[in-house]
MOPAC internal coordinates of N, CA, C and O (Angstrom, degrees):
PM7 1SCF
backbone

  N    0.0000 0     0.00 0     0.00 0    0    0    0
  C    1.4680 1     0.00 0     0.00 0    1    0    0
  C    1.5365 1   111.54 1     0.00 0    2    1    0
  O    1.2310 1   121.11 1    15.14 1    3    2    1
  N    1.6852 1   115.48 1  -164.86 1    3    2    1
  C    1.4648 1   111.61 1  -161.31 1    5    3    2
  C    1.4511 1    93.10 1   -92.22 1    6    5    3
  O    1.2310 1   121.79 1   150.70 1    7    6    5
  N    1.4455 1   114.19 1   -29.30 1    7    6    5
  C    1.5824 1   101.37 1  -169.56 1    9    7    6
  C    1.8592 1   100.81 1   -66.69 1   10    9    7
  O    1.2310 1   118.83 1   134.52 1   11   10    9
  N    1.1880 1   119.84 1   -45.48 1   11   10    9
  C    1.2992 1   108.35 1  -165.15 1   13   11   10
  C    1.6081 1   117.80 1   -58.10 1   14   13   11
  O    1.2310 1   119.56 1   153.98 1   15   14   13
  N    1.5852 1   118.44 1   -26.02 1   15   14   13
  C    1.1592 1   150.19 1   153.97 1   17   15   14
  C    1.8578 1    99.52 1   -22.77 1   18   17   15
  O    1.2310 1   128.50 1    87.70 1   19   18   17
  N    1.5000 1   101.24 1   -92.30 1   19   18   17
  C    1.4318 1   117.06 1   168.81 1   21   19   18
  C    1.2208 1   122.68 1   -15.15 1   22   21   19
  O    1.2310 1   126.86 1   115.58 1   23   22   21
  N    1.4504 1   104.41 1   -64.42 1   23   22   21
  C    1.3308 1   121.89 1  -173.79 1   25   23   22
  C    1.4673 1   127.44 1   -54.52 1   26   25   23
  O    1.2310 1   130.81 1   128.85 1   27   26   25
  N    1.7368 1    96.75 1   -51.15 1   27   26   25
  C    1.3306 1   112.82 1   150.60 1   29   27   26
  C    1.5334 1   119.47 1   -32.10 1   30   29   27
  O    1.2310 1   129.31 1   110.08 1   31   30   29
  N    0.9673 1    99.66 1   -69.92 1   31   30   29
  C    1.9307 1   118.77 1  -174.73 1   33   31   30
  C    1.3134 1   105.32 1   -39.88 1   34   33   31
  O    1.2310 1   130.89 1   121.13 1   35   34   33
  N    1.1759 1    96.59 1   -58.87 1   35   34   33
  C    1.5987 1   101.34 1  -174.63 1   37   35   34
  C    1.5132 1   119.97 1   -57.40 1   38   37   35
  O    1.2310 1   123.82 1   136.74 1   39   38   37
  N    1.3402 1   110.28 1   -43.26 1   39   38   37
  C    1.4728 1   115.10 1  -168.00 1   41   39   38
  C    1.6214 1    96.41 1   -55.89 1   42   41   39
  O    1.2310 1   123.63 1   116.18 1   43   42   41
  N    1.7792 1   110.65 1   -63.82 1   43   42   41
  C    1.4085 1   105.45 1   178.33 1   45   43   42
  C    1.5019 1   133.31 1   -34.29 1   46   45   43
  O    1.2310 1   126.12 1   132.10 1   47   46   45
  N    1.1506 1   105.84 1   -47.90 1   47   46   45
  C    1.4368 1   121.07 1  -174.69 1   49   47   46
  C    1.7558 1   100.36 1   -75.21 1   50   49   47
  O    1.2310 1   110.22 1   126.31 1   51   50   49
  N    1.1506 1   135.98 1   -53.69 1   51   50   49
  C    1.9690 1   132.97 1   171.01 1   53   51   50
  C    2.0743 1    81.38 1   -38.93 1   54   53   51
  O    1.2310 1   124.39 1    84.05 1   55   54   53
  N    1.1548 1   109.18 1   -95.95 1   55   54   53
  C    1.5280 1   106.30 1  -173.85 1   57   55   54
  C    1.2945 1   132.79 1   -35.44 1   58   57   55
  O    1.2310 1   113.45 1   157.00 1   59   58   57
  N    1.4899 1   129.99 1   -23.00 1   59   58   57
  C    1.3211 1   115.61 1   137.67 1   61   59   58
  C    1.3316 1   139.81 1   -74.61 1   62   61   59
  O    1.2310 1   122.44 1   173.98 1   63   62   61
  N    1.5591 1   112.94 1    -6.02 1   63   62   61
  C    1.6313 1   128.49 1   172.30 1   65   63   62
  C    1.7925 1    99.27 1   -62.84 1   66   65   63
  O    1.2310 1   122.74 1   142.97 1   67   66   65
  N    1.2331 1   112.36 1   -37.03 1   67   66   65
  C    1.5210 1   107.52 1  -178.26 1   69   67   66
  C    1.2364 1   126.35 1   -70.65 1   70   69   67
  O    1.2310 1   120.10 1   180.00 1   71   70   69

């Protein structure tokens, strides 16, 4: 679904903030 989508997204993007 879209949330897992998001979630995804997000994780990548926190781990490229570092």
């Amino acid at each position: 679904m879209l949330l897992i989508f998001v979630l995804f997204y997000l994780k990548i993007f926190d781990e490229n903030q570092i």
